[in-house]
C-alpha positions in Angstrom: 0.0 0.0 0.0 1.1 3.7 -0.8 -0.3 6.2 1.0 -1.0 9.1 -1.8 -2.3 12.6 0.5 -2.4 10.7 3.3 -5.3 8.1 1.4 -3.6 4.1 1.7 -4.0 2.6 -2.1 -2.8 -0.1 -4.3 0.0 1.2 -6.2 2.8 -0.1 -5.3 4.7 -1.2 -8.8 2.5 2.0 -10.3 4.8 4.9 -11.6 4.3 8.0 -9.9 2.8 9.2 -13.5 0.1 6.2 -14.1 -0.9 7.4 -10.4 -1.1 11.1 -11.3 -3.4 9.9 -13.8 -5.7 7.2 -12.1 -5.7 10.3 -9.5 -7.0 12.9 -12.8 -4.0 15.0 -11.9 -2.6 17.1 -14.5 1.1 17.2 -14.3 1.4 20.8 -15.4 0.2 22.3 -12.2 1.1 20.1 -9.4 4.1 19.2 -7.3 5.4 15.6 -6.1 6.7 14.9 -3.2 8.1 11.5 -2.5 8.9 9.8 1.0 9.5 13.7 2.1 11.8 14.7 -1.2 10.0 16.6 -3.5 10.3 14.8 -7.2 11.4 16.2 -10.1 8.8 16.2 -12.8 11.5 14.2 -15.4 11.3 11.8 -13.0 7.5 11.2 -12.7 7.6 8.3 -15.6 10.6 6.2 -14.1 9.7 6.5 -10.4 8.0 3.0 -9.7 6.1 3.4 -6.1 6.4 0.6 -3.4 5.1 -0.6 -0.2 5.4 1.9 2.7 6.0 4.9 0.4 4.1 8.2 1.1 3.5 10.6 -2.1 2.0 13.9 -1.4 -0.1 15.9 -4.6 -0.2 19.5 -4.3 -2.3 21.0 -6.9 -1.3 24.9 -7.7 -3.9 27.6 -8.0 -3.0 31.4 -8.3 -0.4 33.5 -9.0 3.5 32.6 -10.3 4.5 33.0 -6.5 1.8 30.6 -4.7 3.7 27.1 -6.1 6.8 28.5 -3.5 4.9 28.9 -1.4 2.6 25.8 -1.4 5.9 23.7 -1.5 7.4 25.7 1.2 4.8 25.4 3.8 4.2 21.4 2.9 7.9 20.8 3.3 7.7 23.2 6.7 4.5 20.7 8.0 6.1 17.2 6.5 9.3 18.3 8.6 7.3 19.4 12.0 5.5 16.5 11.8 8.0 14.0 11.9 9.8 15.7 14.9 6.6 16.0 16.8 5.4 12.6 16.5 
């Protein structure tokens, strides 16, 4: 099981692409972030998910500044998170 924005599903041997898709993600406007590493988009096709793996979707809406800032404050959370529990 993966658990894709924090929802467990059955994707592991799924690239993180075909899941963008089954999800209806479009990868123009969204950012990946992998096991707490944020993906690079070149990388979406040969990035085969497994068990126990945690991908986070953030969909961007708004200006050119509000993907920074959407990555920024998921990074900030993902990192508080794991040193408060």
């Amino acid at each position: 099981m993966v658990a894709v924005n924090g929802k467990k599903l059955e994707v592991s041997g799924k690239t993180v692409s075909e899941v963008l898709e089954l999800e209806n993600y479009s990868p123009t406007r969204i950012a990946v972030e992998l096991n707490y590493n944020i993906l690079p988009k070149a990388k979406y096709n040969t990035t085969v998910l497994k068990d126990g793996d945690i991908l986070e979707i953030v969909n961007f809406v708004g200006d050119s500044r509000t993907p920074f800032i959407f990555l920024m404050i998921s990074a900030f959370l993902n990192i508080f998170l794991d040193i408060m529990f």
